[in-house]
N, C-alpha and C positions, 0 to 999 in steps of 0.2 A: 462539316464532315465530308470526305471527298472519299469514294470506296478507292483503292489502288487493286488494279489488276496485271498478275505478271505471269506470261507464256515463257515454254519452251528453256532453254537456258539460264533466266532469269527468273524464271520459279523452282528451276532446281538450286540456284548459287544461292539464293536468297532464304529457302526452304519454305516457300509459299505462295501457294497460286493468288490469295486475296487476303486485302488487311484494308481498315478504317483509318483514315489519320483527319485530325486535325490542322490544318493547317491557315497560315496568313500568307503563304505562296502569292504573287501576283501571277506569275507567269510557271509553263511545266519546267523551264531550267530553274526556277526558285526550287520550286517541287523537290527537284531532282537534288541541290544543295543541300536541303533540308537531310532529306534522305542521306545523302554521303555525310551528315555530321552523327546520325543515328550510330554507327556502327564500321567497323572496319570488312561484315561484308558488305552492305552496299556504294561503301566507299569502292570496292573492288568491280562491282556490278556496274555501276554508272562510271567507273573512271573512264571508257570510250565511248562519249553518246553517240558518235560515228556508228558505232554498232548495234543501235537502239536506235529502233520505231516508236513511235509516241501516239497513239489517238485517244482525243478528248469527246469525252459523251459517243464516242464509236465511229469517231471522224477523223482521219490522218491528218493528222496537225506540224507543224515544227514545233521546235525548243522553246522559240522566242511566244509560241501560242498563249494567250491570256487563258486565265484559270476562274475570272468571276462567272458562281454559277454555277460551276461543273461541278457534276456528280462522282462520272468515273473518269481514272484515268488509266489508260494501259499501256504496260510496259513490252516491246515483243521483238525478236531480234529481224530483220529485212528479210521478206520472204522473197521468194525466186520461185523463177518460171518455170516449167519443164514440159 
């Protein structure tokens, strides 16, 4: 059981900050596939992961990051400087 956690953007399109999923994901772009087959919005949500941050267990990861293990994953769009 992996918790999924989603910021900002991606907890409004999605309509939820946190969800539990099962998953056999190996890597966060499996994750992420999984996710776009669930439904037609997170198909909408993940179709640019350009525009999506990824950190695994609270660590900025890539796409390609392995997922044996992890607990949480979070979803959150690039923050900026100011």
């Amino acid at each position: 059981m992996v918790d999924l956690r989603y910021f900002a953007w991606l907890r409004e399109r999605i309509g939820t900050s946190h969800e539990q999923m099962n998953t056999d994901a190996e890597t966060v772009a499996d994750l992420v596939e999984e996710l776009k087959a669930r439904d037609d919005v997170y198909a909408q949500v993940f179709s640019d992961p350009a525009g999506i941050r990824v950190a695994v267990d609270q660590e900025l990861v890539e796409f390609d990051a392995p997922l044996k293990n992890t607990r949480e994953v979070a979803f959150f769009p690039p923050m900026t400087g100011g």
